[in-house]
C-alpha positions as CSV (number, residue, x, y, z in Angstrom):
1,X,6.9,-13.4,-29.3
2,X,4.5,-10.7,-27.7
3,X,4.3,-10.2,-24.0
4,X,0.4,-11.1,-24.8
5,X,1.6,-14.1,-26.8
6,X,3.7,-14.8,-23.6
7,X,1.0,-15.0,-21.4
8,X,-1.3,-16.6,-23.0
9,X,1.0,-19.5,-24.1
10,X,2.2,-20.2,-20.1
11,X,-2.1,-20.0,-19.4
12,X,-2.6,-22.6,-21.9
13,X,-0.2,-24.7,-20.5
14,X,-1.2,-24.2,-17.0
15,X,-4.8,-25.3,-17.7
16,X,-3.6,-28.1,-19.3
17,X,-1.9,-29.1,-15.9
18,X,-4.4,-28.3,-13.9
19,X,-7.0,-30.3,-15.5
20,X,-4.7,-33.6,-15.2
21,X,-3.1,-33.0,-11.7
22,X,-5.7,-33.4,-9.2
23,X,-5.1,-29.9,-7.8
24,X,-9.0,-29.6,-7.0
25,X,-8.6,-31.9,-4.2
26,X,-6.1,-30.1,-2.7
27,X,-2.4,-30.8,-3.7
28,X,0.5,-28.2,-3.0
29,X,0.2,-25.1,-5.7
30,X,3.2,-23.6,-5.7
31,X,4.1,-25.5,-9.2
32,X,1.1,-23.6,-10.4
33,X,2.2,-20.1,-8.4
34,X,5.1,-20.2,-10.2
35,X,3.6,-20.7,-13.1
36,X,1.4,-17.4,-12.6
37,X,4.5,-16.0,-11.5
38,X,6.4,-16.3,-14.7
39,X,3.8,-14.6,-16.7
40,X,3.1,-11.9,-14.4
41,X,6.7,-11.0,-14.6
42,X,6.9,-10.6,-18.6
43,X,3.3,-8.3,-18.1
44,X,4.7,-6.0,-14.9
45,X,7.1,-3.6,-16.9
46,X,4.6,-3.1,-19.3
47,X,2.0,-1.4,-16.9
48,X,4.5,1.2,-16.3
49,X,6.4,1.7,-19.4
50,X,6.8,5.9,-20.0
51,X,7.2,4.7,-23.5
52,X,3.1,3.8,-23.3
53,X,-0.3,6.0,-23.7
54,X,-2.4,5.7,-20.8
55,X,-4.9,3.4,-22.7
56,X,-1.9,0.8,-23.2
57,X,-1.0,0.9,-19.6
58,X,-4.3,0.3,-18.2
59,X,-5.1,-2.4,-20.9
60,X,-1.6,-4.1,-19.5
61,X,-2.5,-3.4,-15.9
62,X,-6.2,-4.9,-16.0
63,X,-4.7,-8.1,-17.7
64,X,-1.9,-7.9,-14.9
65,X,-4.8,-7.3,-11.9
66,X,-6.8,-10.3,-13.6
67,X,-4.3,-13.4,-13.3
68,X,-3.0,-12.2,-10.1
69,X,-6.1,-12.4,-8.9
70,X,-6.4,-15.9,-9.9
71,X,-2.7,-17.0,-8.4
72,X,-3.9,-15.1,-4.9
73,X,-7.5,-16.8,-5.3
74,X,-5.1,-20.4,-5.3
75,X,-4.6,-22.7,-2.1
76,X,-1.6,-21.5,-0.2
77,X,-0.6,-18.6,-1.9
78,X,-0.8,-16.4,1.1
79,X,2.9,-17.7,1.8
80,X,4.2,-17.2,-1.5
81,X,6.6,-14.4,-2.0
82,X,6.8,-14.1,-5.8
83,X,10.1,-12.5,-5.5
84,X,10.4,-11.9,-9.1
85,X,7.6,-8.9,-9.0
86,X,9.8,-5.9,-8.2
87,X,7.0,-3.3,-9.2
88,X,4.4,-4.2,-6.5
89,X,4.2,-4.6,-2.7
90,X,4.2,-7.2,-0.5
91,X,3.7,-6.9,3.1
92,X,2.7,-9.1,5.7
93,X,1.6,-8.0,9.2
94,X,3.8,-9.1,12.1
95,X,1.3,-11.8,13.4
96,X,0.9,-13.4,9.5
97,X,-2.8,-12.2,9.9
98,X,-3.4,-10.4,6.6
99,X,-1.0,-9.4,3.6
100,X,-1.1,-6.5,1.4
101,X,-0.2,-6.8,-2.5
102,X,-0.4,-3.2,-3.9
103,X,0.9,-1.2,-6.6
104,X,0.4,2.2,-8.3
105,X,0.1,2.8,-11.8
106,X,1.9,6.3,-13.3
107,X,-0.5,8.6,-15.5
108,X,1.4,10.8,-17.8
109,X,-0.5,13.5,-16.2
110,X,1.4,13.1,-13.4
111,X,-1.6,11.4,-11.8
112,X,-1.8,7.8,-10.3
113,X,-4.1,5.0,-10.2
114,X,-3.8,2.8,-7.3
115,X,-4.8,-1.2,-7.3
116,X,-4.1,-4.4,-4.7
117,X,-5.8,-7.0,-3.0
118,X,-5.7,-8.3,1.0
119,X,-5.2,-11.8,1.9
120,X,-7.0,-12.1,5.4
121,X,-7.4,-15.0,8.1
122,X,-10.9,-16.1,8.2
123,X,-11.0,-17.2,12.1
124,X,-14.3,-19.2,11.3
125,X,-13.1,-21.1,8.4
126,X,-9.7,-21.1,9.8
127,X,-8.6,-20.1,5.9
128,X,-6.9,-17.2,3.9
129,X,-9.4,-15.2,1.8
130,X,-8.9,-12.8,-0.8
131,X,-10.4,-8.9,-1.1
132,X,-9.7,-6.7,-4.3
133,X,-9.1,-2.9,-3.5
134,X,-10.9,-0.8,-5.6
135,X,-10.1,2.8,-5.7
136,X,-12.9,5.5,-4.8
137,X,-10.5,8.2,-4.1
138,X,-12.4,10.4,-6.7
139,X,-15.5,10.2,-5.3
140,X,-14.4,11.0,-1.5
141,X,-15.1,14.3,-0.1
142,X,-13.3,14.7,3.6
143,X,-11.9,11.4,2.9
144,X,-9.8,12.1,6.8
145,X,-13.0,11.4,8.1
146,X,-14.8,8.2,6.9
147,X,-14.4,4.7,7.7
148,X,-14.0,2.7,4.2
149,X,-14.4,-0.9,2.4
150,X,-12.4,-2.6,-0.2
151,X,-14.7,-1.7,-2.5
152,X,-14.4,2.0,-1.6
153,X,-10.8,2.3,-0.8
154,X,-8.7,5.2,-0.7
155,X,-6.0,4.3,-3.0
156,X,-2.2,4.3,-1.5
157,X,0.6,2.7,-1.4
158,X,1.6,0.7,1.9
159,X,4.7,0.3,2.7
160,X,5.0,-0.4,6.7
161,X,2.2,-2.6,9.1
162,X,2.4,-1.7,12.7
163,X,1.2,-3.9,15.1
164,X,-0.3,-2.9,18.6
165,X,-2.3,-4.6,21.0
166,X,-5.4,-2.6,22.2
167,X,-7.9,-4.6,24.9
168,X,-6.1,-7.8,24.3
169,X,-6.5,-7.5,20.4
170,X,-4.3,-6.2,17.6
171,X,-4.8,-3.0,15.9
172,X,-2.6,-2.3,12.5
173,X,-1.6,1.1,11.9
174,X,-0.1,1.6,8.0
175,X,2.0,4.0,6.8
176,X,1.6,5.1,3.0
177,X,2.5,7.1,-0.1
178,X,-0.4,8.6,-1.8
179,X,1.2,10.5,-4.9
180,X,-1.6,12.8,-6.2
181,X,-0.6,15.0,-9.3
182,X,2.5,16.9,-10.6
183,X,1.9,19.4,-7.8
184,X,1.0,18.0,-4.9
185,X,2.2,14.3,-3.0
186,X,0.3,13.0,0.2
187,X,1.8,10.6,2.8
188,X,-0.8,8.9,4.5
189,X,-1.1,7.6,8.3
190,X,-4.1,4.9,8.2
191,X,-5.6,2.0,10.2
192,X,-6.8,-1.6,8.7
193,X,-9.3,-3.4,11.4
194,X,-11.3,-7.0,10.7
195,X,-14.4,-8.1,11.6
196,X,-15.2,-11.4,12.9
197,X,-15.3,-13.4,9.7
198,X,-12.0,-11.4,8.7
199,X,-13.4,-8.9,6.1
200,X,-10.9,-5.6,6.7
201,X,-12.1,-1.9,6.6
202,X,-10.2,1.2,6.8
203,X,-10.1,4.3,9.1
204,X,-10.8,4.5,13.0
205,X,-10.3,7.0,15.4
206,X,-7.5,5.9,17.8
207,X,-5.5,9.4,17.1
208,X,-5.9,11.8,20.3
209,X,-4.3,15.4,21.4
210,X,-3.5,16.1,17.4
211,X,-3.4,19.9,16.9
212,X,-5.6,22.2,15.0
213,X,-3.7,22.0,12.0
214,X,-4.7,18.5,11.3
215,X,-8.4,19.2,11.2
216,X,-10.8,17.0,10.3
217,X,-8.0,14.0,11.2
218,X,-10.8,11.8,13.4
219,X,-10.3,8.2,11.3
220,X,-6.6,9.0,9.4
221,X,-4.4,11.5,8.9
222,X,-3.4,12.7,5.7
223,X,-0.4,15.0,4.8
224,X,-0.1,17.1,1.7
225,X,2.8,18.9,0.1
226,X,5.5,20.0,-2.6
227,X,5.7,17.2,-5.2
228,X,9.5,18.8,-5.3
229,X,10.1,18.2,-1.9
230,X,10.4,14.4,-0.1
231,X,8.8,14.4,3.7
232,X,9.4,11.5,5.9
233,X,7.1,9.5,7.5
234,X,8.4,6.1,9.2
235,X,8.4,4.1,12.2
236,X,10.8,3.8,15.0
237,X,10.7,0.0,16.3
238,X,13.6,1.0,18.9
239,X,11.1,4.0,20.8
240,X,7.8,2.7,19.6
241,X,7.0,6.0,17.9
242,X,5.6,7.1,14.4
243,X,7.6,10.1,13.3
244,X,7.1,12.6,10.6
245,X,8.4,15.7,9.2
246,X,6.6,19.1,10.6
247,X,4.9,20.5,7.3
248,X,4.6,24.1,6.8
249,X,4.2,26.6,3.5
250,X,7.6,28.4,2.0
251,X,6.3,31.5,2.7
252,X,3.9,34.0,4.7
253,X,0.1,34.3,2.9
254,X,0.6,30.7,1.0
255,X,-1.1,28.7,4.1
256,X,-3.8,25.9,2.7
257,X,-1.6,26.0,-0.8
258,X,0.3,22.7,-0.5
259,X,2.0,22.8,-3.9
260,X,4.1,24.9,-1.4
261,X,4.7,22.8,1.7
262,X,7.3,21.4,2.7
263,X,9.4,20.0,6.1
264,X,10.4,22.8,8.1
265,X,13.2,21.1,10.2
266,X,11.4,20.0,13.1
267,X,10.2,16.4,13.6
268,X,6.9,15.5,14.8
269,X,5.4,11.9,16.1
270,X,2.6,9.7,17.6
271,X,3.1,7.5,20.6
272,X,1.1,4.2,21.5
273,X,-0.6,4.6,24.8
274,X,-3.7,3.0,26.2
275,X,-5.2,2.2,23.0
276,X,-4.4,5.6,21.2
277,X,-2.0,7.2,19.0
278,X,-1.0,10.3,21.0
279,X,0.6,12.9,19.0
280,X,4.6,14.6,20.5
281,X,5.4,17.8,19.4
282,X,9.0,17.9,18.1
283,X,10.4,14.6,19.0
284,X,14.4,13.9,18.9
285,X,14.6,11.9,15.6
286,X,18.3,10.5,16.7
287,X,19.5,7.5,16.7
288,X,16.5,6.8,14.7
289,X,16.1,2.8,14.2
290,X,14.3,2.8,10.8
291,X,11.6,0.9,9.1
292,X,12.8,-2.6,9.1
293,X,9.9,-3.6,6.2
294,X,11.3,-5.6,3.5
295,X,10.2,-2.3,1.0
296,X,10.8,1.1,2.8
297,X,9.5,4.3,2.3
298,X,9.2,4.4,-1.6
299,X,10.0,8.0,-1.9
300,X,13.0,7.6,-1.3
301,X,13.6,5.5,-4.0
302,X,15.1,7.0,-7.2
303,X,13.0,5.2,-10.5
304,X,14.5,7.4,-13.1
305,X,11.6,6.5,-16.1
306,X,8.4,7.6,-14.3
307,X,9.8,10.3,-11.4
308,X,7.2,8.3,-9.6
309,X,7.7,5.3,-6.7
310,X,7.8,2.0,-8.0
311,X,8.6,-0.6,-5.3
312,X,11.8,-2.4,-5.7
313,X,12.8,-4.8,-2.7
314,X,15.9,-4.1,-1.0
């Protein structure tokens, strides 16, 4: 049976439950999460299958997007793992305020596509809502620069939420992996803030003291460099610091060309002080304690079919 056959079979059966079991009023849904669950793991392979054009990936994906969008739109889904999907994100900030489900979608271009949704605390309701991401990295010029919405996202993939406190509230720095063509990756450092009825935006300018070379760096800061090359960006929990490789070109005369870029063995970071990111120039990275996420940095994962990060738990 088809993988479209699958799907629709568990959906039929599904509504058939949930027309006879009361769930309107309010019952438990993780019967029917798990039910979601099932078919989105028979669909998630497809969406990046090497084997597939473009056109059949996307077709998979939007199909994909769709009924996870109805499982996160369910009752106490915000606390359900669904374990079972190894291709996407799932993190959850340290004080259980919001959760990211992201994932990136390989172009045989060597391009990406990048989709997800956030799960946020509404403190006025006192429930979970749900935002789709919607990528608008094609239409942003100076993209360092702006503060963004869900529907005009800059498409990444998350994998680390760090939590400060600034004025008595929290602020939530990400880290992410922005892969951009068959030249050129990006590794992204970005900020997630809500509003009063929990609706999230992204970018602000808490970064101070950054050098020249990160121009235009006021609301996040971007890095670009060698698709053949891996550069490290992660948190240290132990010194409270956000360290990175120091990016430079291979040679003299190829400055601004960051098909050439790559770490030139020096480690640079950002410290947390009164409210601010302050950048350190060449910090010791020993004794590093690293990212303690459930999914780590995914470049430095090895995904043999697509040369591309896939999440996979560890």
């Amino acid at each position: 049976m088809s993988i479209k056959k699958v799907s629709i079979l568990i959906l039929a059966i599904f509504g058939c439950l949930l027309s006879h079991s009361g769930f309107a009023s309010g019952r438990d849904s993780s019967a029917f999460l798990k039910v979601y669950e099932d078919s989105l793991k028979h669909l998630q392979f497809g969406r990046i299958d090497a084997h597939k054009t473009d056109r059949q990936k996307i077709a998979v994906n939007e199909r994909f997007c769709n009924m996870l969008q109805k499982a996160l739109s369910l009752p106490n889904s915000f606390d359900y793992p669904f374990d079972s999907l190894t291709t996407i994100a799932r993190l959850e900030s340290p004080d259980k305020k919001f959760r990211v489900i992201n994932w990136n979608l390989p172009m045989q271009d060597g391009t990406q596509a990048y989709f997800g949704f956030i799960q946020s605390y509404n403190p006025k309701t006192k429930k979970y809502q749900l935002f789709k991401l919607t990528d608008a990295s094609d239409q942003l010029s100076d993209p360092q620069s702006k503060v963004l919405t869900t529907d005009k996202w800059l498409g990444m993939l998350y994998y680390k939420i760090i939590e400060e406190k600034a004025d008595g509230k929290p602020q939530y720095v990400v880290l992410a992996w922005k892969g951009y063509d068959h030249l050129v990756n990006k590794k992204v450092i970005d900020v997630i803030t809500f509003n009063g009825d929990g609706v999230p935006s992204f970018g602000k300018s808490i970064f101070s003291h950054l050098p020249s070379s990160f121009k235009g760096a006021s609301k996040r800061i971007i890095f670009q460099y060698s698709s053949n090359v891996s550069m490290t960006l992660e948190y240290n929990a132990k010194k409270d610091l956000i360290q990175f490789d120091h990016l430079g070109p291979s040679e003299d005369g190829l400055e601004g060309q960051y098909q050439f870029y790559g770490p030139i063995f020096q480690t640079d970071g950002l410290a947390f002080k009164d409210g601010k990111w302050d950048f350190i120039e060449n910090v010791d990275a020993r004794n590093n304690n690293h990212n303690d996420s459930k999914f780590n940095d995914p470049e430095k994962g090895d995904n043999q079919e697509t040369k591309k990060p896939i999440y996979t738990p560890h």
